[in-house]
C-alpha positions as CSV (number, residue, x, y, z in Angstrom):
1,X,12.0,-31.1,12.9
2,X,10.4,-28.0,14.3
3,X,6.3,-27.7,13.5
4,X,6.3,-24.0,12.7
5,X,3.1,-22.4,11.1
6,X,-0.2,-22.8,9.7
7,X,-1.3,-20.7,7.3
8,X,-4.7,-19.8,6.5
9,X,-5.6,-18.9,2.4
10,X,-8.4,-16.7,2.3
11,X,-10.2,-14.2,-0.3
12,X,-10.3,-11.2,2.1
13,X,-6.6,-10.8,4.0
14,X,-7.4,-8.2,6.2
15,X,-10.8,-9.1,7.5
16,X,-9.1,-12.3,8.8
17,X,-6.3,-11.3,10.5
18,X,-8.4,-8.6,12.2
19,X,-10.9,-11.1,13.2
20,X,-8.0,-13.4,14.4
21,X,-5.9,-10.3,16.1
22,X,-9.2,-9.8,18.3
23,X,-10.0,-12.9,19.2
24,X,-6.5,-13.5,20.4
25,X,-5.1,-10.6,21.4
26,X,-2.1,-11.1,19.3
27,X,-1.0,-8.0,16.8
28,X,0.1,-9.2,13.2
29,X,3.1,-8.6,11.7
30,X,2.4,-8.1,8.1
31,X,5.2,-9.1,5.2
32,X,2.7,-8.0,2.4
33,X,-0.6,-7.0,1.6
34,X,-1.2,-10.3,1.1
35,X,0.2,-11.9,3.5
36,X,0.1,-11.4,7.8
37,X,1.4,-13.2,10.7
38,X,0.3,-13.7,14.3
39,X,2.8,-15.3,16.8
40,X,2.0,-17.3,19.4
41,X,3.6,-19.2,21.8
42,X,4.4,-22.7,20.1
43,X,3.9,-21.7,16.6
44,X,2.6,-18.7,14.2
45,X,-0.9,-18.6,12.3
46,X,-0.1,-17.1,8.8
47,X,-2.6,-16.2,6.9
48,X,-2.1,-15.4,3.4
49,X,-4.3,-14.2,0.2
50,X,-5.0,-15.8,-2.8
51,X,-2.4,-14.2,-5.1
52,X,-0.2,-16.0,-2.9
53,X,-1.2,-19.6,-3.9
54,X,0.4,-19.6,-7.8
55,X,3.8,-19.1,-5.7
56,X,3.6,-22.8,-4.4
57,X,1.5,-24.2,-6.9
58,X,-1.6,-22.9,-8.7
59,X,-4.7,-23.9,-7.9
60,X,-3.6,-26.1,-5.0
61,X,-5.7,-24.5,-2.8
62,X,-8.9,-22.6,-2.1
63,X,-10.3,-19.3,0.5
64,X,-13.3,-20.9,2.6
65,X,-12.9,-24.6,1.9
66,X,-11.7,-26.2,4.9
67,X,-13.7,-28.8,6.2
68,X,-11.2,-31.0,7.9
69,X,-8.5,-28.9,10.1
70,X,-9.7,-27.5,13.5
71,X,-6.7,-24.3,14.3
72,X,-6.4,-24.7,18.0
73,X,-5.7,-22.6,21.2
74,X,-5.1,-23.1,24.4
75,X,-6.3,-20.4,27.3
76,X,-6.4,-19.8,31.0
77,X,-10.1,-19.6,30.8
78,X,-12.0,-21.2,27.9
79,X,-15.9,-19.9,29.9
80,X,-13.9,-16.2,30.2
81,X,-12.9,-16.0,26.4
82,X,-16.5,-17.4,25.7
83,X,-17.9,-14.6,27.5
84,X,-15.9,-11.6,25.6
85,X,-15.9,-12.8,22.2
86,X,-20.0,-13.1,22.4
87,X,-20.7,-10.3,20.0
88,X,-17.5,-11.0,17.5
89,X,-18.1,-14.5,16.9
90,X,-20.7,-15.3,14.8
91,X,-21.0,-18.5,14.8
92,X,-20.4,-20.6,17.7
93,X,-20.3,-24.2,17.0
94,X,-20.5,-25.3,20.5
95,X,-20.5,-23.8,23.9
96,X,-18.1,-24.4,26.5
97,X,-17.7,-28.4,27.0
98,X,-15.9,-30.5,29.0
99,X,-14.6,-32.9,26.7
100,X,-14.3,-36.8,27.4
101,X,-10.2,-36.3,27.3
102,X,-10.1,-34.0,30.2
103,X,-10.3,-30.5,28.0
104,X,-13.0,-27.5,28.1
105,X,-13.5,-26.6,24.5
106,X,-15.4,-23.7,22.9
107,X,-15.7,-24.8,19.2
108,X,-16.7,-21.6,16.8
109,X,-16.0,-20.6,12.9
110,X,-14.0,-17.9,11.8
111,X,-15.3,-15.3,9.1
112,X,-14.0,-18.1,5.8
113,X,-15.9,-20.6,7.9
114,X,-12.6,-22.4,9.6
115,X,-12.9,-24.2,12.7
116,X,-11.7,-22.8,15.4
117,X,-10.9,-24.7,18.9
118,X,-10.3,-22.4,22.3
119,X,-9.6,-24.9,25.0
120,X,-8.6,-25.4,28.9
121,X,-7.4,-28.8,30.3
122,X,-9.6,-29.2,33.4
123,X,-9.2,-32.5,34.4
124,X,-5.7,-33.8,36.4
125,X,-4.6,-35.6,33.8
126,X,-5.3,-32.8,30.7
127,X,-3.7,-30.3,33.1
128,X,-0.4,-32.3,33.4
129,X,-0.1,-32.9,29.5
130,X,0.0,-29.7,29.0
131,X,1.7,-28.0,32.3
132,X,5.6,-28.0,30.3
133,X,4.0,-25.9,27.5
C-alpha cells in the first residue's frame, strides 16, 4: 500500500491552491475547476471543491471544518520559510520551535483555517529519521 494524497475540501478552490502554490513553491496541476493538485515529493495535496463531495458521498464532508489533521512539510530551513511567508500568512499559530522530538516546527492556518506544519529535524536523531527521504 502506497499513502498517496490528501485532499483538502474547501468552498473557494482557487483561493486555496493559490495560497498553497505560494507557500510551497509548487505549481498546481488542475483536472477541473473544482478540483487542483500540487505534487510534492512523497505524496500530492489535492484540493478539491464542494461540488466534488456528492461524487463520494453527499454530505460526508465539510469546507473549513478541520479540527483534527495537521498537513505537514518538511524544509531545509523552517526560520527561512518563517521569514518569507510573514505577510502571506495570516495566522501563525506558533513561531519557529524546537520541538521535544528533535524537529523545528512553524505551526500556521491556511485561508479555510487548516493546520498547517512546516518543519526541520534539528536534532541528531530527527535528522537521521528523516535523511533517506
Amino acid at each position: 500500500m502506497d499513502f498517496v494524497s490528501i485532499r483538502i475540501i474547501t468552498g473557494d478552490v482557487t483561493r486555496l491552491v493559490e495560497f498553497y502554490e505560494r507557500v510551497t513553491g509548487v505549481r498546481a496541476v488542475w483536472a477541473t475547476e473544482d478540483f487542483a493538485e500540487l505534487k510534492v515529493s512523497g505524496a500530492t495535496l489535492a484540493i478539491a471543491g464542494t461540488r466534488t463531495v456528492p461524487l463520494f458521498a453527499p454530505g460526508s464532508a465539510r469546507p473549513a471544518a478541520n479540527h483534527s489533521v495537521i498537513t505537514e512539510f518538511l524544509v531545509d530551513d523552517v526560520d527561512l520559510v518563517h521569514k518569507n511567508l510573514t505577510g502571506l500568512v495570516t495566522d501563525f499559530v506558533t513561531e519557529p520551535t524546537t520541538m521535544p522530538w528533535g524537529n523545528r516546527s512553524l505551526l500556521f492556518r491556511d485561508p479555510d483555517g487548516n493546520l498547517v506544519n512546516f518543519f526541520t529535524p534539528v536534532t541528531a536523531a530527527a535528522v537521521e529519521k528523516f535523511a533517506a527521504r
